[in-house]
N, C-alpha and C positions, 0 to 999 in steps of 0.2 A: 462614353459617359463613365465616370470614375465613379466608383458606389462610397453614399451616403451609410453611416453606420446608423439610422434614426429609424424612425419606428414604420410601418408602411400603411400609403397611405390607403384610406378607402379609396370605392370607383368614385373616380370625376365626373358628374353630369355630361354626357357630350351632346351634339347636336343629333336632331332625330338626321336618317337619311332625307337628302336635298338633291334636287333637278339642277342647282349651278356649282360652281366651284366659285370659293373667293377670291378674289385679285389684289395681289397687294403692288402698289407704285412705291416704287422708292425714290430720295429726296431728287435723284439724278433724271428720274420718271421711265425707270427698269420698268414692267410690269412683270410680275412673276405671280405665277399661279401656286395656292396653297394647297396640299392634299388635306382630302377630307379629316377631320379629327384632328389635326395638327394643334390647333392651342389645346383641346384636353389633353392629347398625349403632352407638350409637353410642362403642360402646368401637373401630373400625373408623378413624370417623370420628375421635377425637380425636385419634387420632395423627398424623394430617394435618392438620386444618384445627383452628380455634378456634370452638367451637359456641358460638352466642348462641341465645336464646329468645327471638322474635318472634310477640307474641300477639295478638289484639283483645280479649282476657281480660281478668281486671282484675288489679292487681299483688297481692296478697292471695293470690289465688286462685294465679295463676302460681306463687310463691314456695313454695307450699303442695308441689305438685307436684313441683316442681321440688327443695325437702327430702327426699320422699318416693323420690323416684324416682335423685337422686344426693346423699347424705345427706357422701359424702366428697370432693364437689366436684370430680369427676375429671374431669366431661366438658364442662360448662357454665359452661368459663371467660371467656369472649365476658362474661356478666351475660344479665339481662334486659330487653326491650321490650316493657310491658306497656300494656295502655290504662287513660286515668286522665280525669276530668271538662271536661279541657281541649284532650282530643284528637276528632280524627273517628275514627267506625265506618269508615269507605268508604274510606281512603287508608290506606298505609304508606308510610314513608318513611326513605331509609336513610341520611339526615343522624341520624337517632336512635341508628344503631349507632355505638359506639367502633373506628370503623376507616374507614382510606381507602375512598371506592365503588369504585376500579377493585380491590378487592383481596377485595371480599364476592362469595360466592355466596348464590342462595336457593332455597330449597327451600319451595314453595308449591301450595295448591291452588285458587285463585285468581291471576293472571296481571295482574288488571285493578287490582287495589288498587295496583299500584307503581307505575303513571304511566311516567314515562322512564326507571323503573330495571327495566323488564322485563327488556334485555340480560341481566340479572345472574338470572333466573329457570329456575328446572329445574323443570317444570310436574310435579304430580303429583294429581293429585285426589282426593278425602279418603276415609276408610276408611270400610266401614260393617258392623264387626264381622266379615270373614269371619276362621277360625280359620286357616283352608291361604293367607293371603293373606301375601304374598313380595315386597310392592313395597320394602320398605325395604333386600331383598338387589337390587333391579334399581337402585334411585336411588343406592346406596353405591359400584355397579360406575361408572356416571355421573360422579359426584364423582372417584373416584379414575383415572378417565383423563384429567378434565381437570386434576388435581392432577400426573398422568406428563406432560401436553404441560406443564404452567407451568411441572415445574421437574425432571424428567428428563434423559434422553439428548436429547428431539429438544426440549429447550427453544430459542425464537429471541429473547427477552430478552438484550442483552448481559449479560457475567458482572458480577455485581454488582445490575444493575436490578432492581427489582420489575417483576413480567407484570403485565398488565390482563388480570384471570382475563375481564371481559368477552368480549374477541375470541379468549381461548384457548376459553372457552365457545363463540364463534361458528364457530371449527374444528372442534371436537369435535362439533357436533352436525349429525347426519347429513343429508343432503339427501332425507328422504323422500316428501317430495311434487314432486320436479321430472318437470313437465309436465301438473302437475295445475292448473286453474282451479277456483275458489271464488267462490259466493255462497251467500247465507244467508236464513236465516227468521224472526223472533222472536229473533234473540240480541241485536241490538243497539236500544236507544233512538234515534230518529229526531232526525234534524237533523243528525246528526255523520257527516262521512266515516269510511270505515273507516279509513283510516292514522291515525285516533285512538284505533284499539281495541287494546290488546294483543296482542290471539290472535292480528291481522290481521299484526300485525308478525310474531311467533313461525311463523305460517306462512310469509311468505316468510321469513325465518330457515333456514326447514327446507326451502326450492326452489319452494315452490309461488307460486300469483299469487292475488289475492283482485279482485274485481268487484262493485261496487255491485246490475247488475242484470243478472239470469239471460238468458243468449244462448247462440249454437249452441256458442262455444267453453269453456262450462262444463263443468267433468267432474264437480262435484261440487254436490249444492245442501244444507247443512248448516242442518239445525232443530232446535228447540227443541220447539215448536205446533205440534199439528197444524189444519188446514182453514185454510191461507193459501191465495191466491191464488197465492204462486210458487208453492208444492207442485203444486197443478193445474196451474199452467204447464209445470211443469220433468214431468210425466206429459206434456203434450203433446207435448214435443222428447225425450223418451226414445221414444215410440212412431212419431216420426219418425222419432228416427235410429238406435233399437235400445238399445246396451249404456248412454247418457250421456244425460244425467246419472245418476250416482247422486242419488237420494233418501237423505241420512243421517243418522242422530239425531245432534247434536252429541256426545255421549257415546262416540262412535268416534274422534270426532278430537280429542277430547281424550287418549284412548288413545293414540291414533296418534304425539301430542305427548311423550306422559309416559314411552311405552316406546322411543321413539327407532327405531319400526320400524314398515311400513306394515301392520296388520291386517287380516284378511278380509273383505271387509262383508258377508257371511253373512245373518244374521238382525236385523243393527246397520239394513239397509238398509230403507225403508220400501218391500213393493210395492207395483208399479206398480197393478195393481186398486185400494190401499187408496188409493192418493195421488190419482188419478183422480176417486175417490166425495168427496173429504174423509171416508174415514172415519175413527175413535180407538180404534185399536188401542195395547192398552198398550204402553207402552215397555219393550222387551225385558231393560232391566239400567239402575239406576240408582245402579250402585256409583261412575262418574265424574261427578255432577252437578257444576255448575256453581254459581256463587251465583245464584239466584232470585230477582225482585223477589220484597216480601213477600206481595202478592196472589196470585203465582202457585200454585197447588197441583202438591207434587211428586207424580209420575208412580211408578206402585206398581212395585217394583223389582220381579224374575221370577228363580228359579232355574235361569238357565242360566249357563254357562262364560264367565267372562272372567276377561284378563291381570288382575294387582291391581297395584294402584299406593298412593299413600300419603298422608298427610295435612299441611298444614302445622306443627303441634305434635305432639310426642310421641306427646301424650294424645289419647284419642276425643272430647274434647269439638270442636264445634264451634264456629268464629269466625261471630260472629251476619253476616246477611247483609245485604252494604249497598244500600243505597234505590235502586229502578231506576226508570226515567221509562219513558214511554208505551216500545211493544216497536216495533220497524220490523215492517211488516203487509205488504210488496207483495210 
């Protein structure tokens, strides 16, 4: 969404929480499920920024939805970015959109598809049908304060410049992890440092420090897989040193990211008896997954409580998932 330089708007009436979700058929008789709050978010949003469609869909399909869903052209004046025979599944890129990069935000649930244009990303991870799910009123509150610092009272762009919503983004968003250290389990493909991975950047973004390999000054060890080798490592230096590491299913700290606030790790956290045995206890919510190589099999989601966050299009379909290499094991 490219930012609107106009005035911001009040809250949008949205609907109370509901027991269904709505269905929208398109002219082809698609049916596609709508997340909750979607027309207030973005009749919300247009008044501030200019929404484009960025899809890995195909343009056909996109167009279809996109008639369906804004038939009077109100909100989706950006255009669309759809995928077509000449593009990659696994990158986006925001030389595609009509508009300067310092002046786009994105709204994504994937992180990793944008390469060097992560700065520009508000991480949200994808829906998976719940009906009371509220992320598109938590990501709209988001948008619109970094739209109050670009161009408000406490704007620091001289009068006249365009802001680099970039670094206005990098003020706005909170330092929730400062003094926390990160390593990790299966989330990344081997050979590459971390300062090549998106998330790694987004976490120090948000205060915290990331680490190739699990030591005493780790607070955190973030998985994917269960029965690695750190897992058991990082039970060893918990039972050394007590409360650290946590053991935590990535799907926490992608939370963590998405709601701009540090979450409990409750029942997010793997025990230490389970982490100890390597044993595979299902994963407790897999409402925040991640994109998955395609061998991996997803882990059965579980009815308990979590914050809800949102998806990168509109619609529930999902952006097919791009090709992962061997997984880092140590």
């Amino acid at each position: 969404a490219a930012a609107d330089a106009a005035d911001g708007a009040g809250a949008v009436e949205v609907p109370p929480d509901g027991k269904t979700v709505e269905l929208l058929v398109t002219a082809a008789g698609q049916a596609v499920m709508l997340r909750p709050y979607l027309r207030a978010f973005l009749q919300r949003m247009s008044s501030l920024f200019q929404i484009s469609l960025y899809t890995m869909g195909g343009q056909d399909y996109a167009r279809l939805v996109i008639a369906s869903l804004d038939p009077g052209n109100q909100y989706f004046r950006g255009g669309i970015c759809a995928w077509d025979d000449g593009l990659t599944r696994t990158r986006k890129d925001l030389s595609r959109v009509a508009c300067r990069r310092e002046m786009v935000l994105v709204v994504d649930d994937t992180i990793e598809v944008w390469g060097d244009d992560w700065r520009s990303v508000l991480l949200i991870p994808r829906w998976v049908g719940e009906p009371t799910d509220d992320a598109l009123l938590r990501i709209g509150e988001h948008l619109a304060a970094v739209h109050e610092l670009a161009y408000g009272g406490g704007a620091r762009s001289p009068a006249g410049a365009l802001p680099d919503l970039r670094e206005v983004l990098a003020r706005a968003r909170p330092q929730i992890f400062a003094g926390f250290v990160f390593s990790f389990s299966g989330l990344f493909p081997r050979g590459m440092p971390l300062d090549a991975h998106a998330i790694c950047q987004l976490i120090r973004a948000s205060g915290g420090e990331v680490e190739e390999e699990l030591s005493e000054r780790s607070t955190h060890l973030v998985f994917r897989r269960l029965r690695t080798e750190k897992i058991q490592r990082a039970a060893v230096l918990r039972r050394a040193h007590g409360s650290r590491p946590s053991i935590m299913w990535e799907s926490w700290l992608l939370a963590c990211l998405a709601l701009w606030r540090l979450l409990p790790e409750g029942h997010m956290a793997l025990p230490l008896a389970e982490a100890a045995k390597g044993a595979a206890p299902e994963q407790p919510d897999d409402r925040y997954p991640s994109k998955r190589p395609r061998d991996e099999p997803a882990p059965q989601p579980q009815p308990q409580p979590q914050p809800a966050l949102a998806a990168d299009t509109p619609a529930a379909a999902a952006d097919p998932a791009p090709s992962g290499g061997p997984l880092r094991d140590s």
